[in-house]
N, C-alpha and C positions, 0 to 999 in steps of 0.2 A: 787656333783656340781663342775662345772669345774671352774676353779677359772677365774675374769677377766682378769687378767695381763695376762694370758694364749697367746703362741705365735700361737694357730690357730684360737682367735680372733682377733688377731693385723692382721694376713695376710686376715684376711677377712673382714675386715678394711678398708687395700686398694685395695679392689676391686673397692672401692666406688674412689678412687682416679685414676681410670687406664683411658688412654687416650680414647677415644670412635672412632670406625672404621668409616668410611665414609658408608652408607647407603644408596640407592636409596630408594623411594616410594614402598612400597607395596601394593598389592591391599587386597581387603577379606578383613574379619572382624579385629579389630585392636586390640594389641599386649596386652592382662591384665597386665600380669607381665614382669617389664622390664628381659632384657638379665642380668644382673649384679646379679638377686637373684640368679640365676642359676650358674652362676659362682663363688657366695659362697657357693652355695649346692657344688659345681666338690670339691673346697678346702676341705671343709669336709669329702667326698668322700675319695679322696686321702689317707689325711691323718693320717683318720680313718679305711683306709685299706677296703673301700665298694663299693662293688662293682656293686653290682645292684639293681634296685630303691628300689625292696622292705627292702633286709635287709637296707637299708640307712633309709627308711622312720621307721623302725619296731625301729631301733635305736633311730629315734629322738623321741619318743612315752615314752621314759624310763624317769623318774622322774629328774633324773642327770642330762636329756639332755634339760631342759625348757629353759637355757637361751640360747644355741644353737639355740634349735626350734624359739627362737625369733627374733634374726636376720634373718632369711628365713622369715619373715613379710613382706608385702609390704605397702605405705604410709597412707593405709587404714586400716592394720592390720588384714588384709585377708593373709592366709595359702594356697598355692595352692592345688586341691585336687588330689590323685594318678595320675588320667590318663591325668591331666596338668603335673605333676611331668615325668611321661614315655615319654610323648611325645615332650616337651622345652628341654631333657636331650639327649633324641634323635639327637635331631635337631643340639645339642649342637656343634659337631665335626665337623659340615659345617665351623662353625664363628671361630673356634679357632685357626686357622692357620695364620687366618689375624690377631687374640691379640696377638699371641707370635708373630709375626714382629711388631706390635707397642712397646710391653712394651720390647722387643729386642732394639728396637731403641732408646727407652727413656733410657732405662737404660746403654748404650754406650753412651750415652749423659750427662749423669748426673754422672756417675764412670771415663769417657775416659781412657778407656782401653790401648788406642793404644800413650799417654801421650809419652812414651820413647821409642817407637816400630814402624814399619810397619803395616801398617793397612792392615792388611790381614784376611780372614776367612777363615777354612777349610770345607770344604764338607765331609761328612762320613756317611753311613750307618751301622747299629748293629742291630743284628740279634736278634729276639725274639722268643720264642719257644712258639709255639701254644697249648692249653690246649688239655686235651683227647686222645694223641696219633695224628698218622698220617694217613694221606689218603695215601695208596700208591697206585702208575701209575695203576696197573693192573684195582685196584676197580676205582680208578678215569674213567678211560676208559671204562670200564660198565655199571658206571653209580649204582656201591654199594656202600651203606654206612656202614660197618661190623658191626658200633656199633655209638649209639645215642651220643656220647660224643663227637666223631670226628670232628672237627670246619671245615664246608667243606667252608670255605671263606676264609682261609689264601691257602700258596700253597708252593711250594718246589724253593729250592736256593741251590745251590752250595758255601763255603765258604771254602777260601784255610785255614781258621785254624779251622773247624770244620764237613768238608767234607758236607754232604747233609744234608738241614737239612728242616725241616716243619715248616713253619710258618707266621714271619711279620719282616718286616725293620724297626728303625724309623730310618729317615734320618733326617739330622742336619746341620744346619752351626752353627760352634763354632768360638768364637773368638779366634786368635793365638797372645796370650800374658799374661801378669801374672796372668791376671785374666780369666776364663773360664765361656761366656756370651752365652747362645743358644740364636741366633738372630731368628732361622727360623728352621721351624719343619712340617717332614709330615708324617704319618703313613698308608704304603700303603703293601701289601700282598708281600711275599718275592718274589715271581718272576718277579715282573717289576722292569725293568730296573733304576742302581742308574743316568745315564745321560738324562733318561727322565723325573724321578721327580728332577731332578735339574733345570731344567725349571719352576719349583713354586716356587723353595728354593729363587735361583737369584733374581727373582723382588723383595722379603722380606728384603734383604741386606740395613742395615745401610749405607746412604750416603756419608761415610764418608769413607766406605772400596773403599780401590785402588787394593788389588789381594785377587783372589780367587785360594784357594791350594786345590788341590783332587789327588786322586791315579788313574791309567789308568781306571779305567770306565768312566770317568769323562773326559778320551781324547779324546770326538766326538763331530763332528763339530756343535749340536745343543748347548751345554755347549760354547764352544767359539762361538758361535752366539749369545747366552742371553748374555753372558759379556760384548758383545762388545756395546749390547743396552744399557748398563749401564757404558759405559766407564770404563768397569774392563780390568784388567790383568787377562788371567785363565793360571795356571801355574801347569801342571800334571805331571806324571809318563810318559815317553817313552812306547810306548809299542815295543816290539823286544827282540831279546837275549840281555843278560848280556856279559860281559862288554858294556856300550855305552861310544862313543869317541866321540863322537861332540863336537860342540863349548859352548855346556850349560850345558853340564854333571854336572859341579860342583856348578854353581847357582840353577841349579833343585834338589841336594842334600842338598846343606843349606836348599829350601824352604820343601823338603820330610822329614826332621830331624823335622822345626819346624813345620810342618800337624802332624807328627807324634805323638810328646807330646801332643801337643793339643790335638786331636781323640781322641787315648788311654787313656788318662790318664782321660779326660771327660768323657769321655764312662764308663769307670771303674768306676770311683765314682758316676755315675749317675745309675747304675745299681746294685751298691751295696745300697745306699741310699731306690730305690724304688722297690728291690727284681727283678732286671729284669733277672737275671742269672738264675732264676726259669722259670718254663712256665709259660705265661702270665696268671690272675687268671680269666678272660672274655673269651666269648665266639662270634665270629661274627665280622663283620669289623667296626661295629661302636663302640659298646662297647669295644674293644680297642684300636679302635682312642683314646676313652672318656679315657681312663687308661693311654696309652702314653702319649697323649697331655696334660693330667690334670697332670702329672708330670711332665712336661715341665713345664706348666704354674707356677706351687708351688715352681719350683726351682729358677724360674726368681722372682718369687715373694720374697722368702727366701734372696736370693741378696740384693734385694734392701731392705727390712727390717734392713739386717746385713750393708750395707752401710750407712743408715740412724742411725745409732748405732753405727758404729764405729768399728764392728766386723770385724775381717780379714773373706774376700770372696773366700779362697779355702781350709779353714782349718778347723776342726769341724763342718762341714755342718749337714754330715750323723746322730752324736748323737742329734745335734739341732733339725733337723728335726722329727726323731726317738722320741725325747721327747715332739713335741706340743701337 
């Protein structure tokens, strides 16, 4: 039995407390279970390391797991059954782009990050390694699949620190400051382009941010187009030979220095925390949205728990985590 004080009921807790997205009208039959049970099934998920519906449901079935199973209730004390389960979890990775920009916002709002800083974000993409091996050009172009494992929905990327590689992105705006906040999050197949999903990322940005820092992908005129809808700063890498002599060389260096802690050093703990240096353990593009994004979502969530406590928010995360 999992004890109450347990920290993967506290974060499934506030789910019940997370801001709610703006919704238009739907048509069709109307919604049994709200969106929120679902987004304590991803917590659980997560950070029970499950990865698809059945071994999640085949888990909650085990004697230990009843007071788990009872918060996935709804107000009538109805249990959804599997193929409500396959199909709301589905659906799930559409809406969660828009929760991690609100509880991104909420929680720059309630920590203010940017207190003794520039309010700045970086932009960054990290590279995900697709499960089953790789498709390579030849079989792709034929139209073979060599073997049933091969995830033919991710695709091939070029990375100057890892040369070619198969797979997914997720891309990020992180906050540049003491504290490291994903405001905005999207997981899309590694060959498109990081300046065209920057274009989702930007509208996500906390109102409060004045520059946005990325590295030369991020130097095309669509990126300085969204900024400017938002009365951003976009402030990148040059692209050209090394040395540049311009009149900015040395303010695009301060801001390359602090993109650069922030990225790195985010990327690293967030990939060490939710195993991302391994191949991803999904197979398909949604089921690892639902893997990416639902560790997004658990890390924002972890923040603000450890904010609400008093805990330092960049230190002991990963055994925190590791132990809910």
């Amino acid at each position: 039995m999992i004890h109450p004080d347990a920290l993967l009921f506290k974060l499934i807790a506030l789910i019940d407390k997370l801001p709610q997205p703006k919704t238009s009208p739907r048509r069709g039959r109307p919604v049994v279970y709200p969106e929120t049970l679902f987004l304590k099934a991803l917590v659980i998920m997560t950070l029970r390391h499950l990865y698809q519906v059945g071994a999640f449901l085949a888990v909650l079935d085990q004697p230990d797991m009843a007071s788990v199973k009872a918060v996935l209730l709804d107000e009538q004390g109805r249990f959804p059954c599997r193929r409500t389960w396959e199909r709301r979890l589905a659906n799930l990775p559409e809406s969660l782009p828009a929760r991690i920009g609100l509880i991104g916002r909420m929680l720059v709002e309630m920590i203010k990050p940017w207190a003794n800083s520039g309010r700045a974000v970086a932009l960054d993409s990290t590279i995900l390694h697709a499960s089953g091996g790789v498709w390579h050009k030849k079989h792709r172009d034929a139209g073979l699949v060599p073997h049933s494992r091969i995830d033919t929905e991710a695709a091939w990327t070029q990375s100057g620190w890892h040369g070619w590689v198969y797979g997914w992105k997720l891309h990020l705006a992180v906050t540049v400051a003491s504290v490291w906040i994903p405001v905005a999050a999207r997981l899309r197949p590694a060959n498109e382009a990081d300046n065209v999903v920057a274009e989702d990322l930007i509208p996500e940005l906390p109102f409060e941010v004045r520059y946005v820092l990325g590295d030369k992908h991020y130097n095309a005129p669509n990126v300085t187009a969204a900024c400017r809808l938002r009365n951003l700063f976009a402030v990148t890498t040059k692209r050209g030979a090394y040395p540049h002599t311009d009149d900015g060389v040395e303010v695009r260096r301060i801001f390359h220095k602090l993109r650069s802690v922030a990225n790195e050093n985010f990327n690293e703990q967030f990939k060490a925390i939710f195993n991302g240096h391994d191949r991803v353990p999904t197979k398909g593009l949604v089921a690892t949205q639902r893997y990416a994004l639902g560790a997004v979502l658990v890390y924002q969530l972890v923040l603000w728990h450890r904010y609400e406590q008093g805990l330092p928010l960049r230190q002991g995360l990963k055994a925190y985590i590791k132990a809910a």
